[in-house]
C-alpha positions in Angstrom: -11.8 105.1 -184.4 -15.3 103.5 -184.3 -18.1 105.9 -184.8 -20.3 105.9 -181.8 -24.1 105.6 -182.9 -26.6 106.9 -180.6 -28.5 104.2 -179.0 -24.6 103.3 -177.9 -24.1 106.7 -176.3 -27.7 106.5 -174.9 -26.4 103.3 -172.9 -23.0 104.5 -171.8 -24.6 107.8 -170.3 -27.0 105.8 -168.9 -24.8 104.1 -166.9 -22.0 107.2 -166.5 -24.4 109.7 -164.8 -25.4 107.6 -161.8 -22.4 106.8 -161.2 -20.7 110.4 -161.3 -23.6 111.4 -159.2 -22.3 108.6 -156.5 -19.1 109.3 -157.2 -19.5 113.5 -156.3 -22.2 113.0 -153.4 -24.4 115.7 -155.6 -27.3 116.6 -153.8 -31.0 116.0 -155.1 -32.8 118.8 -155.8 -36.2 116.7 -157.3 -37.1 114.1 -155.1 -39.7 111.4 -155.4 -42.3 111.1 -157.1 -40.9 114.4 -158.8 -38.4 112.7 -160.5 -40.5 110.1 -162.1 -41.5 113.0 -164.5 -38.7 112.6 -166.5 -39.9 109.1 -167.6 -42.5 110.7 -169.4 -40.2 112.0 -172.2 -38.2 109.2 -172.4 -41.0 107.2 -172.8 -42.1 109.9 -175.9 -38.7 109.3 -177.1 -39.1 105.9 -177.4 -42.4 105.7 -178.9 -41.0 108.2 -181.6 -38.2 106.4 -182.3 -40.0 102.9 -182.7 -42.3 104.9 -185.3 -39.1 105.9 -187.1 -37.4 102.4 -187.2 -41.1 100.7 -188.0 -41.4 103.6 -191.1 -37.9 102.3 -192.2 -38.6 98.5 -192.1 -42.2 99.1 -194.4 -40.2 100.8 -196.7 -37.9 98.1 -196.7 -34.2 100.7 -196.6 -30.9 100.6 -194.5 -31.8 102.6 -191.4 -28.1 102.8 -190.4 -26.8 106.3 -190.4 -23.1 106.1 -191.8 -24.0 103.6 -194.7 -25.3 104.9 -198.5 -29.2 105.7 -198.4 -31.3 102.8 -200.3 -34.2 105.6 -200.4 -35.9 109.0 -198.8 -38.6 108.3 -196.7 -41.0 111.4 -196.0 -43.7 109.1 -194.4 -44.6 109.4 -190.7 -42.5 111.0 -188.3 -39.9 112.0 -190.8 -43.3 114.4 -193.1 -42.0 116.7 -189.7 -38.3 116.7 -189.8 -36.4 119.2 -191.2 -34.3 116.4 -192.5 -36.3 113.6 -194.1 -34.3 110.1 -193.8 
């Protein structure tokens, strides 16, 4: 079996809940321009995660998550986590 990464999953759910939410009728209980909100972390997620991948490429290591590690980076974002890369 393939190993899903997450930017993949990201896509697929992307794609998957509008078209369950079609699919059911489900009624809307945040309607416009209430549900523009929700752009506002996704757009935080983003910017954290371009921070990540930019740390990564300065400190010139793999940034995939199933191969070896080349190095741990505790720069940036990742001074934060729980689990430095």
């Amino acid at each position: 079996m393939q190993k899903l990464l997450p930017p993949i999953l990201l896509f697929l759910f992307v794609i998957l809940m509008p078209v369950v939410c079609w699919l059911t009728a489900a009624p809307h209980f945040i309607y416009y321009p209430f549900n523009l909100l929700g752009l506002v972390p996704i757009a935080l997620g983003f910017a954290l995660d371009k921070s990540g991948s930019t740390i990564f490429a300065k400190e010139e290591t793999n940034i995939m998550t199933f191969n070896k590690p080349d190095k741990l980076v505790e720069a940036g974002v990742f001074q934060y986590t729980r689990n430095p890369m």
